[in-house]
DSSP file (Angstrom, degrees, kcal/mol; ACC not computed):
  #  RESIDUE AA STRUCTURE BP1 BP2  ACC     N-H-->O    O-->H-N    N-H-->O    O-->H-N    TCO  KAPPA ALPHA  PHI   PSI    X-CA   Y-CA   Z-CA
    1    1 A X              0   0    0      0, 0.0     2,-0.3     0, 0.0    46,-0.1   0.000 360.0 360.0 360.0 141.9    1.0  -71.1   60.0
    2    2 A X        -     0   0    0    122,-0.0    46,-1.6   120,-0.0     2,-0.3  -0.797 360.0-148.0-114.6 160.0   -0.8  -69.7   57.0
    3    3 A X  E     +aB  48 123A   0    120,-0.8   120,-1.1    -2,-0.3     2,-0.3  -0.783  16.9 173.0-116.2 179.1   -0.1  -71.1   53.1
    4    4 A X  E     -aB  49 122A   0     44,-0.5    46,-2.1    -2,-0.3     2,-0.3  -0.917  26.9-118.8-171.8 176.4   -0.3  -69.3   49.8
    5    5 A X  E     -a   50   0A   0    116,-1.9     2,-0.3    44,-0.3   116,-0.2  -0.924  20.0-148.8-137.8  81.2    0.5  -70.1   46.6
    6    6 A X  E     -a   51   0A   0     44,-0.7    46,-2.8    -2,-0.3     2,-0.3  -0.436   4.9-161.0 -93.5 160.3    3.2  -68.5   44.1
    7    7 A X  E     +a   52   0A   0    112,-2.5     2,-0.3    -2,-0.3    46,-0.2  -0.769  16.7 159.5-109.6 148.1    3.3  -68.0   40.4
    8    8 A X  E     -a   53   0A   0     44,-3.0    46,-2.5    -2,-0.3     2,-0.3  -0.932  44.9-116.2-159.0 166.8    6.1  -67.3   38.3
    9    9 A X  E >>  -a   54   0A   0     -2,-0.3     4,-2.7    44,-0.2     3,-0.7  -0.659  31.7-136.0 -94.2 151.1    6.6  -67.9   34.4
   10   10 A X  T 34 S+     0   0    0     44,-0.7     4,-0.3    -2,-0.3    -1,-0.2   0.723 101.8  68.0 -82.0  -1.5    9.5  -70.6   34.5
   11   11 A X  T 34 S+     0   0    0      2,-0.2    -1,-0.3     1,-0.1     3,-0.1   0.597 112.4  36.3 -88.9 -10.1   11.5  -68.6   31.4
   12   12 A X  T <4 S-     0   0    0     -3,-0.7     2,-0.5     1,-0.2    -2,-0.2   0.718 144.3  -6.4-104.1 -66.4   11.9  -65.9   34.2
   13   13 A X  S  < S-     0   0    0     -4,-2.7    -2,-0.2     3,-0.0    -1,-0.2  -0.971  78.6-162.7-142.7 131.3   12.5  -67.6   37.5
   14   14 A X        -     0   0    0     -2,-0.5    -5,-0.0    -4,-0.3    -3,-0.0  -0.177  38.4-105.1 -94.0-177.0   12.0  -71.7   37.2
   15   15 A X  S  > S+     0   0    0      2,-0.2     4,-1.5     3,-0.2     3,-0.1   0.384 126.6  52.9-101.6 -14.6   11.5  -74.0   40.2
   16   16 A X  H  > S+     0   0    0      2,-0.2     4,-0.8     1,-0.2    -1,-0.1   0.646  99.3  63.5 -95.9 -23.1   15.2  -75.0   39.6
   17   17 A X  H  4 S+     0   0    0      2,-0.2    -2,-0.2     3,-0.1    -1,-0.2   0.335 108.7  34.1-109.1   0.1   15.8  -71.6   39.7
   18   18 A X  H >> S+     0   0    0      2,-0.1     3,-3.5     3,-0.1     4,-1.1   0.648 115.5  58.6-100.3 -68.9   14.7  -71.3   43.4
   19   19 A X  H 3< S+     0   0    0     -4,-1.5    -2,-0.2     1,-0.3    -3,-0.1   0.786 102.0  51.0 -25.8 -35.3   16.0  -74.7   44.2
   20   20 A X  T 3< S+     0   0    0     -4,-0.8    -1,-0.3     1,-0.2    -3,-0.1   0.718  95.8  76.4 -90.2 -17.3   19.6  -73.5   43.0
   21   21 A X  T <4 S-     0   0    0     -3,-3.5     3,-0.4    -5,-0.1    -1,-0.2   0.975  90.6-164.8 -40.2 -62.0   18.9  -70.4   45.6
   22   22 A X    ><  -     0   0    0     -4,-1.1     3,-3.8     1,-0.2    -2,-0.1   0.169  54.7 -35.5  71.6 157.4   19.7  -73.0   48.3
   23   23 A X  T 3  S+     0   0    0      1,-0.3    -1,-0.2    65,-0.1    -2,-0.1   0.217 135.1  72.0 -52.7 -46.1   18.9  -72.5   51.7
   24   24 A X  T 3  S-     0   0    0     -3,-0.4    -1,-0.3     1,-0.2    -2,-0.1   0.637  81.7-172.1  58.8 -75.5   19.7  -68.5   51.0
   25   25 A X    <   -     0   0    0     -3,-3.8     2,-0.2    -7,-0.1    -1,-0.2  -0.090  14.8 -99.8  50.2-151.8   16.9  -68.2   49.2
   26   26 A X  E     -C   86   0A   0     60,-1.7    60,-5.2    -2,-0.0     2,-0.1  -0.971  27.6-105.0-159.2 163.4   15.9  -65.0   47.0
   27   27 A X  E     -C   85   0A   0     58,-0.2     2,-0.6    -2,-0.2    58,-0.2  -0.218  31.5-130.0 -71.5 174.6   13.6  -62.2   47.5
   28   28 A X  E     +C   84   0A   0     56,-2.6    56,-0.8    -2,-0.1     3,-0.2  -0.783  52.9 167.6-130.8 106.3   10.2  -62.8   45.2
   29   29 A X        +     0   0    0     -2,-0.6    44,-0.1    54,-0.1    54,-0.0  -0.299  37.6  63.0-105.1 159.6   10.8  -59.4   44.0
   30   30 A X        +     0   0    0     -2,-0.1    -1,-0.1    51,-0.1    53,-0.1   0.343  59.8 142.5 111.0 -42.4    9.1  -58.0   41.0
   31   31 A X        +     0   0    0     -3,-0.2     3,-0.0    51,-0.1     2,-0.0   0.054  14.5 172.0 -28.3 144.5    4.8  -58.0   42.2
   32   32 A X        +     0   0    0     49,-0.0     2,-0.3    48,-0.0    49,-0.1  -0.442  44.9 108.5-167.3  87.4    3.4  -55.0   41.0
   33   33 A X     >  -     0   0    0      2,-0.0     4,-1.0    -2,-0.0     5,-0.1  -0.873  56.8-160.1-171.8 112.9    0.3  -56.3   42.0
   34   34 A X  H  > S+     0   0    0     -2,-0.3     4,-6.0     2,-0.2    -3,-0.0   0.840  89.9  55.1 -96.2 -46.1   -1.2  -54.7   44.8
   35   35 A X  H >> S+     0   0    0      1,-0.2     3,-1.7     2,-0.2     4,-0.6   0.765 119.4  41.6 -16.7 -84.4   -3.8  -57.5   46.0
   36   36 A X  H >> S+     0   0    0      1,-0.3     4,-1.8     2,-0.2     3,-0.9   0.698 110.3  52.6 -55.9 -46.7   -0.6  -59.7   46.1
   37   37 A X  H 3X S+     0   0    0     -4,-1.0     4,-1.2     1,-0.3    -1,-0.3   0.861 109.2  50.9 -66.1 -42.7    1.9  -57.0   47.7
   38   38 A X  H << S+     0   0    0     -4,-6.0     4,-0.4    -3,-1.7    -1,-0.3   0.906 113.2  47.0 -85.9 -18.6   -0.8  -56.6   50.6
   39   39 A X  H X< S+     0   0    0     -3,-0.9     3,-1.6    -4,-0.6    -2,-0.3   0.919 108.2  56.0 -78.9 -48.0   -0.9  -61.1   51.1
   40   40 A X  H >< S+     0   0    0     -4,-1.8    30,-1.0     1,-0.3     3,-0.9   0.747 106.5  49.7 -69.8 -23.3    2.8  -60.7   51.0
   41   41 A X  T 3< S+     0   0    0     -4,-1.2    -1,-0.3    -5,-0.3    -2,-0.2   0.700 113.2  49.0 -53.5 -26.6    2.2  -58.1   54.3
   42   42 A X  T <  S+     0   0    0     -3,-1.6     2,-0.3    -4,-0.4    -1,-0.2   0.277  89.8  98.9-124.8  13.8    0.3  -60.5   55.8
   43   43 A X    <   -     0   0    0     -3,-0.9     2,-0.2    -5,-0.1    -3,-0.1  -0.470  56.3-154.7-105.9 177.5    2.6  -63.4   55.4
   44   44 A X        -     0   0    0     -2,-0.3     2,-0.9    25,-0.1     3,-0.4  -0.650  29.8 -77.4-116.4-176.6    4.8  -64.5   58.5
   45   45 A X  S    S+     0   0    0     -2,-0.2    22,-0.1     1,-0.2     3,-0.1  -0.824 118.4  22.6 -80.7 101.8    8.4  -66.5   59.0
   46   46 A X  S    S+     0   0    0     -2,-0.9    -1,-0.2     1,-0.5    21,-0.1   0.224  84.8 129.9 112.6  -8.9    7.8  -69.8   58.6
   47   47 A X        -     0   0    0     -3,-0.4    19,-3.8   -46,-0.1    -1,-0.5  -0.573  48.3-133.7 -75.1 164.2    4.5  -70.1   56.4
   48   48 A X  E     -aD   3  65A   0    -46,-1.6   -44,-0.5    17,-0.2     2,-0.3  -0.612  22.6-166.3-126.0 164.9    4.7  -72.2   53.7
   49   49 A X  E     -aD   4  64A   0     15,-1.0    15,-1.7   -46,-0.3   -44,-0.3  -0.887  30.6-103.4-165.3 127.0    3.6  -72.2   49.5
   50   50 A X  E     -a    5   0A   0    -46,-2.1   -44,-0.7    -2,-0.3    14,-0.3   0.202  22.3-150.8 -18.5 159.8    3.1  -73.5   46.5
   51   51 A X  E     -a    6   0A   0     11,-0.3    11,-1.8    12,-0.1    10,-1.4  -0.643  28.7-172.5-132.8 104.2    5.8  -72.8   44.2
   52   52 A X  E     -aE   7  60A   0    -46,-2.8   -44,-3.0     8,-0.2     2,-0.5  -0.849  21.5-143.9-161.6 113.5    3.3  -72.8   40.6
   53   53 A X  E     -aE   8  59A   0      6,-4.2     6,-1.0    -2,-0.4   -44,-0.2  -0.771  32.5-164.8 -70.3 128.4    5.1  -72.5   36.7
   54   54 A X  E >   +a    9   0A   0    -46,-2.5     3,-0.8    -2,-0.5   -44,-0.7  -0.494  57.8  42.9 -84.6-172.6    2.1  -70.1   34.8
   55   55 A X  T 3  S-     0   0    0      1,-0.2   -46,-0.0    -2,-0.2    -2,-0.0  -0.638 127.0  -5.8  72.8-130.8    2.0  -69.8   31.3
   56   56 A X  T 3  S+     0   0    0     -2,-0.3    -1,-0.2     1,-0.2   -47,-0.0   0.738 136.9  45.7  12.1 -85.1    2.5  -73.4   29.5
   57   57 A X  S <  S-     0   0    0     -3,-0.8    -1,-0.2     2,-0.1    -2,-0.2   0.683  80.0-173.4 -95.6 -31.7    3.2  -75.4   32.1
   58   58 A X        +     0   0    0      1,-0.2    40,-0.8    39,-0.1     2,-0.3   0.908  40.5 135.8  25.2  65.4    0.3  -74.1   34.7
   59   59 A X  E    S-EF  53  97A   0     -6,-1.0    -6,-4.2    38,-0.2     2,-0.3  -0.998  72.4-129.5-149.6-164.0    1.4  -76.0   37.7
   60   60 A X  E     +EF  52  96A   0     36,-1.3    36,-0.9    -2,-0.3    -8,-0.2  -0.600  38.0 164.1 -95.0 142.8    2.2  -76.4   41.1
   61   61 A X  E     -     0   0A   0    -10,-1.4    31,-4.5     1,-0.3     2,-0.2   0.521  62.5  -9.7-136.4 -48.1    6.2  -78.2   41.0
   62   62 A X  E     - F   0  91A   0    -11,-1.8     2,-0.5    29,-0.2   -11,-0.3  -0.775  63.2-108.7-149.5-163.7    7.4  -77.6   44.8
   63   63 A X  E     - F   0  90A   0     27,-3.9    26,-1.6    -2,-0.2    27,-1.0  -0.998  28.4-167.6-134.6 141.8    6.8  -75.9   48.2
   64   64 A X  E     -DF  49  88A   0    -15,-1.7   -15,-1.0    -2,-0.5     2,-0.4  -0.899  15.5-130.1-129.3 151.1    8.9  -73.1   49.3
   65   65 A X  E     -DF  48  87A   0     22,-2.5    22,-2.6    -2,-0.3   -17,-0.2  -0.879  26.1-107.9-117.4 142.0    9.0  -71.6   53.1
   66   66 A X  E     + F   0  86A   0    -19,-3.8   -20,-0.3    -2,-0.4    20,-0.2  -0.319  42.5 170.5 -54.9 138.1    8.7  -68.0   53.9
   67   67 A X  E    S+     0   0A   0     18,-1.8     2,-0.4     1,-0.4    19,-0.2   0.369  71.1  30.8-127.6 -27.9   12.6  -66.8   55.3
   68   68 A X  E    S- F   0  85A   0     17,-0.8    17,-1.7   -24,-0.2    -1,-0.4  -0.994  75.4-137.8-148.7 135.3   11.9  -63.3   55.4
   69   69 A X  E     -     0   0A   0     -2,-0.4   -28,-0.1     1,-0.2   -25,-0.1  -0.714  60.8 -46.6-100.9 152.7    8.6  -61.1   56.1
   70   70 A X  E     +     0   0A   0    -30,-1.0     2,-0.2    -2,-0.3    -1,-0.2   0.295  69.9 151.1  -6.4 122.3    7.6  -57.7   53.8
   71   71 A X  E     - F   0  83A   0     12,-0.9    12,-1.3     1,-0.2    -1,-0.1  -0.840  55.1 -65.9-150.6-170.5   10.5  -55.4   53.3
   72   72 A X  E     - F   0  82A   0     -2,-0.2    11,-0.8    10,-0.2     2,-0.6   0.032  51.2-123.9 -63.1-179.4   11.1  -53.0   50.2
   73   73 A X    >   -     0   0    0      8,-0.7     3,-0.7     3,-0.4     8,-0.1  -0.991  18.2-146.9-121.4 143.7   11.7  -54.6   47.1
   74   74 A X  T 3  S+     0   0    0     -2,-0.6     3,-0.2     1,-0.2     8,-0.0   0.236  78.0  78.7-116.6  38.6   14.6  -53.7   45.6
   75   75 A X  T 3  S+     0   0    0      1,-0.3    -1,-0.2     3,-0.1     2,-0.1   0.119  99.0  38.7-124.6  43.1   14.3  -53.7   42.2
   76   76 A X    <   -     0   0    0     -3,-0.7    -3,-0.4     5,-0.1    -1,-0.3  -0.634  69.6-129.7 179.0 122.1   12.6  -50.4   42.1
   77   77 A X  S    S+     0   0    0     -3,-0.2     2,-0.8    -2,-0.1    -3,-0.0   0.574  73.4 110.0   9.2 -59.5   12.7  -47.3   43.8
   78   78 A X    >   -     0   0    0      1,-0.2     3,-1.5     2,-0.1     2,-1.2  -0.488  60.1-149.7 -94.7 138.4    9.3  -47.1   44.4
   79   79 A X  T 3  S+     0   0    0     -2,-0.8    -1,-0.2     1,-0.3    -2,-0.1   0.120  84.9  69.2 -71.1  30.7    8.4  -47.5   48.0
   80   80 A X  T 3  S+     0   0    0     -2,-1.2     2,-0.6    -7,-0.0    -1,-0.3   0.165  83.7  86.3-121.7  13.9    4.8  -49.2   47.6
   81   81 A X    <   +     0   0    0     -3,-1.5    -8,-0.7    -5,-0.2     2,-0.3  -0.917  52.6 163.5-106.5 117.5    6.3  -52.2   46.4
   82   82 A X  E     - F   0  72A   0     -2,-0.6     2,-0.3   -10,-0.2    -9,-0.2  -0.896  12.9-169.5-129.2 163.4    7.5  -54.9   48.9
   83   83 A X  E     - F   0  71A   0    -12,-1.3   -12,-0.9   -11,-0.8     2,-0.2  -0.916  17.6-134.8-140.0 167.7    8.4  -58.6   48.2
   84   84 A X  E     -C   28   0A   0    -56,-0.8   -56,-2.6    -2,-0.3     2,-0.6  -0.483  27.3 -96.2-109.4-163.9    9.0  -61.2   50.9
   85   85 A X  E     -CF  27  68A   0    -17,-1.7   -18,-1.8   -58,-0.2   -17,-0.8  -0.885  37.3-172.6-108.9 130.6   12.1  -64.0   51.1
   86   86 A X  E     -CF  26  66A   0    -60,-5.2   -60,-1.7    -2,-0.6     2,-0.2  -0.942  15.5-177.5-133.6 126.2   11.6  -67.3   49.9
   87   87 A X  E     - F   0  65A   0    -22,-2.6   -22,-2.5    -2,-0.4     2,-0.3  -0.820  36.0-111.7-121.9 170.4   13.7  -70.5   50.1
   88   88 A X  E     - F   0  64A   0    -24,-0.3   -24,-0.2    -2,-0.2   -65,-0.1  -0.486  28.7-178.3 -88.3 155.0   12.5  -74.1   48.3
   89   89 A X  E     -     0   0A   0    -26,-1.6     2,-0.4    -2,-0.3   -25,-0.2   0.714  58.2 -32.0-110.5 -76.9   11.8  -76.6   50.9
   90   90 A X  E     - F   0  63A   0    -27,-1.0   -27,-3.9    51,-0.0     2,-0.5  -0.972  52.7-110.2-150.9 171.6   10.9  -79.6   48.4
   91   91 A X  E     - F   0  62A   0     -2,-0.4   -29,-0.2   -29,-0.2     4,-0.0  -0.663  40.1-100.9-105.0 164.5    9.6  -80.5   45.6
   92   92 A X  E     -     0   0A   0    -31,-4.5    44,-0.1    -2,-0.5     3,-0.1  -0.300  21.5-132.8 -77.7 171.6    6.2  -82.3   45.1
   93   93 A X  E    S+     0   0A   0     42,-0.9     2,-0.4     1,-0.3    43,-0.2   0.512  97.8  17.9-101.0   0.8    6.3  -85.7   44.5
   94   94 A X  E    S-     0   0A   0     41,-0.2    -1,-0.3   -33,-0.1     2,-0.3  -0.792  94.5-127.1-158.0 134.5    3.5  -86.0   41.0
   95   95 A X  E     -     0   0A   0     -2,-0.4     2,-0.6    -3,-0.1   -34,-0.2  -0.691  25.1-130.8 -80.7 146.5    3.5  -81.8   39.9
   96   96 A X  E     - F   0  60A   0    -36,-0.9   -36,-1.3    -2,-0.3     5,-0.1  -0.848  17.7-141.5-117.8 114.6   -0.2  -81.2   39.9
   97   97 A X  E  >  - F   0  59A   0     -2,-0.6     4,-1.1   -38,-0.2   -38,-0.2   0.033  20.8-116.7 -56.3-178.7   -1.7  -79.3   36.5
   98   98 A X  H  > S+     0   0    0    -40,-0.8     4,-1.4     2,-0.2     5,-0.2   0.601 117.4  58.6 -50.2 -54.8   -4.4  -76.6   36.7
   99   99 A X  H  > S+     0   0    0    -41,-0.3     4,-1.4     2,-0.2   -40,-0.0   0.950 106.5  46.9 -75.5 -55.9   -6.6  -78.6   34.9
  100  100 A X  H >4 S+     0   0    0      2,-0.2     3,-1.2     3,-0.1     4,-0.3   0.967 112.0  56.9 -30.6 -72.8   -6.3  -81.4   37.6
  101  101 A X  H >< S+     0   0    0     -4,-1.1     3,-3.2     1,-0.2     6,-0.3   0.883 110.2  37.3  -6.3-103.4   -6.8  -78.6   40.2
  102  102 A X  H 3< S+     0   0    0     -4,-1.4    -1,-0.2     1,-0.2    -2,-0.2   0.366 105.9  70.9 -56.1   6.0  -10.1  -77.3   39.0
  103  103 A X  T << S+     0   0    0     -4,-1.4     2,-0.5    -3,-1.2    -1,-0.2   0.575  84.5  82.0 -67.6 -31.0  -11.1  -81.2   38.1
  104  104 A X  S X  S-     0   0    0     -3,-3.2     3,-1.8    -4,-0.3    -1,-0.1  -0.861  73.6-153.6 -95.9 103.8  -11.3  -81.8   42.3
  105  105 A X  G >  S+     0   0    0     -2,-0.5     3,-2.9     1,-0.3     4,-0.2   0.658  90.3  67.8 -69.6 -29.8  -14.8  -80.4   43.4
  106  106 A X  G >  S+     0   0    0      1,-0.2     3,-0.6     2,-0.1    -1,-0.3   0.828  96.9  51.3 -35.0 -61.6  -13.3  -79.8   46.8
  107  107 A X  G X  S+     0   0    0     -3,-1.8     3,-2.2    -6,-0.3     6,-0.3   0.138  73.6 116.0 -84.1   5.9  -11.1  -77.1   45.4
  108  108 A X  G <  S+     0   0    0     -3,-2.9    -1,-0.2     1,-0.2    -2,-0.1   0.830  79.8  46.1 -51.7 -31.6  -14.0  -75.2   43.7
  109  109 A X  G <  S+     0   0    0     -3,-0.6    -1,-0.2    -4,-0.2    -2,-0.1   0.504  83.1 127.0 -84.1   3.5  -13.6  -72.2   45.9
  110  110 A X    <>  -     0   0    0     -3,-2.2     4,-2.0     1,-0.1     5,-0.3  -0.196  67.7-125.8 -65.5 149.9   -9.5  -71.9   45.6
  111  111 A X  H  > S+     0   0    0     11,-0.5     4,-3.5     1,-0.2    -1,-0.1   0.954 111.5  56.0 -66.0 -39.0   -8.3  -68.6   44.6
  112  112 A X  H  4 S+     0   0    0      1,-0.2    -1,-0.2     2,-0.2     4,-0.1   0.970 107.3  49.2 -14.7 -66.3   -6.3  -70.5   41.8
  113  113 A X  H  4 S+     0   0    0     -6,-0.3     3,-0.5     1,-0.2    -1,-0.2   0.910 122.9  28.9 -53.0 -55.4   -9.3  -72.0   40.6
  114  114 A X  H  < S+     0   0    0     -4,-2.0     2,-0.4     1,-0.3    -1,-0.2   0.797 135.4  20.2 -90.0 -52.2  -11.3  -68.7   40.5
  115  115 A X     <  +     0   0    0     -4,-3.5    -1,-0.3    -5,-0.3    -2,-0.2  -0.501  66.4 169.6-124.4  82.5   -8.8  -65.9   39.8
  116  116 A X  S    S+     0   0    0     -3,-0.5    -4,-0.1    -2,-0.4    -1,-0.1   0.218  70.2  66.6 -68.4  19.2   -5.6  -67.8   38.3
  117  117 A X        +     0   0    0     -2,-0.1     2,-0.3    -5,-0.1    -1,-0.2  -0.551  69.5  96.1-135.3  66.8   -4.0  -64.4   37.4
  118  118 A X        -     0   0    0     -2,-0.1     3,-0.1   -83,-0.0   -85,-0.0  -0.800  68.6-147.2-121.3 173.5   -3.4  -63.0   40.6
  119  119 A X  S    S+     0   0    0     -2,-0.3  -112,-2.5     1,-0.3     2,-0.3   0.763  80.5  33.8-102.1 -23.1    0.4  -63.8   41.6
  120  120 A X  S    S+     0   0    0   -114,-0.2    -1,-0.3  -116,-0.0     2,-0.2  -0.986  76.2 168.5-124.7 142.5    0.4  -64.3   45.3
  121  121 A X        -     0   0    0     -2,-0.3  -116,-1.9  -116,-0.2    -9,-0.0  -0.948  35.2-108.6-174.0 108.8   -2.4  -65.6   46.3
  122  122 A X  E     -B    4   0A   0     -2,-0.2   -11,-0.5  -118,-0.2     2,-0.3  -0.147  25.0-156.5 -53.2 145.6   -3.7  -67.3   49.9
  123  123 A X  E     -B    3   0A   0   -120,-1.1  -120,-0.8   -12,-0.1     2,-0.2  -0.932  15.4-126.8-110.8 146.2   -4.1  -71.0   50.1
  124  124 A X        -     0   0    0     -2,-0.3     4,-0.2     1,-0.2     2,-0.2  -0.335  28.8-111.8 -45.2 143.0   -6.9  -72.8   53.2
  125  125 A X  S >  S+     0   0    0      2,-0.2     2,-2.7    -2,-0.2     3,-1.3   0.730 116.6  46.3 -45.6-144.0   -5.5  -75.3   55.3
  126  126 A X  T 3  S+     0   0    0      1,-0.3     4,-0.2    -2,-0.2    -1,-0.1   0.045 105.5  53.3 -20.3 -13.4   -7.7  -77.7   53.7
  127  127 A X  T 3  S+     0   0    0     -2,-2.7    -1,-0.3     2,-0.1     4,-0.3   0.651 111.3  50.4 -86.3 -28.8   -7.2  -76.9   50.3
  128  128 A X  S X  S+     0   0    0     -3,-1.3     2,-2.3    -4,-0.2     3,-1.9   0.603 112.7  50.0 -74.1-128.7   -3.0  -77.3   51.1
  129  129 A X  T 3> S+     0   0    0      1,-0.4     4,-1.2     2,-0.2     5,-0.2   0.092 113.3  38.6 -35.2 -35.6   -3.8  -80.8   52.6
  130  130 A X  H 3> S+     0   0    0     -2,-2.3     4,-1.6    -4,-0.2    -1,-0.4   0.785 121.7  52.0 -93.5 -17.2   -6.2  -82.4   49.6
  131  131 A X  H X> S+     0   0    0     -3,-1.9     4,-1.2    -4,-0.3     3,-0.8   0.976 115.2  41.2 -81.8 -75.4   -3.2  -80.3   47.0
  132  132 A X  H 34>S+     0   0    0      1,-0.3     5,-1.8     2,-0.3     4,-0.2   0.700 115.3  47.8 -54.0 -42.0   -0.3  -82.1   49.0
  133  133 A X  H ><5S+     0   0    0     -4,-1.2     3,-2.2     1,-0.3    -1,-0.3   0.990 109.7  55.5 -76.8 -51.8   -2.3  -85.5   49.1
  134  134 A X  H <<5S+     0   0    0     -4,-1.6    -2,-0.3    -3,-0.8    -1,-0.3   0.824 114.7  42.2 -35.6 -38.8   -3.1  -85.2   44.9
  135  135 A X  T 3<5S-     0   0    0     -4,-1.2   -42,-0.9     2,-0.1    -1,-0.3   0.391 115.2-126.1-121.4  28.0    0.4  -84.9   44.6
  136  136 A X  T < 5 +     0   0    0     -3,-2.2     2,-0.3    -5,-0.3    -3,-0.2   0.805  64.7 140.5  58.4  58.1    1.1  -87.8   47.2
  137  137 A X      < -     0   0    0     -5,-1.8    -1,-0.2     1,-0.1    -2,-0.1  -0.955  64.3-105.9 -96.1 126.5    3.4  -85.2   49.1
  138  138 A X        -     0   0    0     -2,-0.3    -1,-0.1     1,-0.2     4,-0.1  -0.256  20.8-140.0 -44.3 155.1    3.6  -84.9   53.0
  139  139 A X  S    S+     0   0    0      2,-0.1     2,-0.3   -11,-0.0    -1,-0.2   0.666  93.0  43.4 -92.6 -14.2    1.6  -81.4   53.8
  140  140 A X  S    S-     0   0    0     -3,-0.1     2,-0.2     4,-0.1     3,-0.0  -0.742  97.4-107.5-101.1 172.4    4.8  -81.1   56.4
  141  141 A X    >   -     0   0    0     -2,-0.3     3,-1.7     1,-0.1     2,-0.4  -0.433  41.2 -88.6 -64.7 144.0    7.8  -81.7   56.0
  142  142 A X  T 3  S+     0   0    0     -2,-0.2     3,-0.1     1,-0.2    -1,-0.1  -0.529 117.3  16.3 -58.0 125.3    9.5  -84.5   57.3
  143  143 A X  T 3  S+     0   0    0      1,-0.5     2,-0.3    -2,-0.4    -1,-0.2   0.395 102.9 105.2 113.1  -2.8   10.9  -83.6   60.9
  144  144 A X    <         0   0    0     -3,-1.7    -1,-0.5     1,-0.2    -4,-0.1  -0.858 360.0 360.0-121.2 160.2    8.5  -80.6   61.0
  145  145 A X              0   0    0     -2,-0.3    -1,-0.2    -3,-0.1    -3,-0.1  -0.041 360.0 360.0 -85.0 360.0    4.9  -81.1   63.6
């Protein structure tokens, strides 16, 4: 299983606003990004992510699981754009700021930390595991190995 990390500003799509998706989910359509478009190629069914308000709020709020690998995106035309499927899994249990983030010396090398304007963006295994523990969240799910 790989992780990653998504952004979105919460006055466009909120963390309630995935939540209210329900099991469903929604594409995360929109990337015009190519960095991000090719990490959304590379992701699989069943990886896991941040779910991360920018702008304002700049943090991490829940964890959402991959439903659907790379297909078109369909809110354009053009065929170099692809988004994956994402449904919310839970939410963390203390949201953990940006400021927090780059505070943990551990986490000096996250892409967060370093390029916080990319939009999809791989997380380490160990960098999910020290996130999840900061916000005194399981790094599984309950039920899940």
């Amino acid at each position: 299983m790989a992780y990653w990390l998504f952004k979105s500003e919460p006055g466009t799509w909120s963390w309630d606003d995935q939540v209210a998706a329900g099991s469903a989910g929604t594409q995360w359509d929109g990337v015009r990004n190519y960095q991000a478009r090719n990490n959304m190629r590379d992701m699989k069914k069943g990886d896991e992510g941040f779910f991360y308000h920018s702008v304002g709020e700049k943090s991490i709020v829940g964890i959402v699981r991959v439903i659907g690998e790379a297909h078109p995106d369909s809110t354009t035309d053009d065929d170099r754009w692809e988004c994956v499927d994402l449904a919310a899994q839970r939410a963390l249990e203390r949201p953990l700021t940006l400021a927090e983030i780059k505070q943990e010396p551990r986490l000096a090398g996250m892409v967060l930390v370093n390029n916080s304007r990319l939009s999809v963006q791989p997380v380490s295994e160990d960098e999910w595991k020290i996130l999840c523990s900061m916000a005194r969240t399981p790094a599984r799910a309950p039920g899940k190995a």
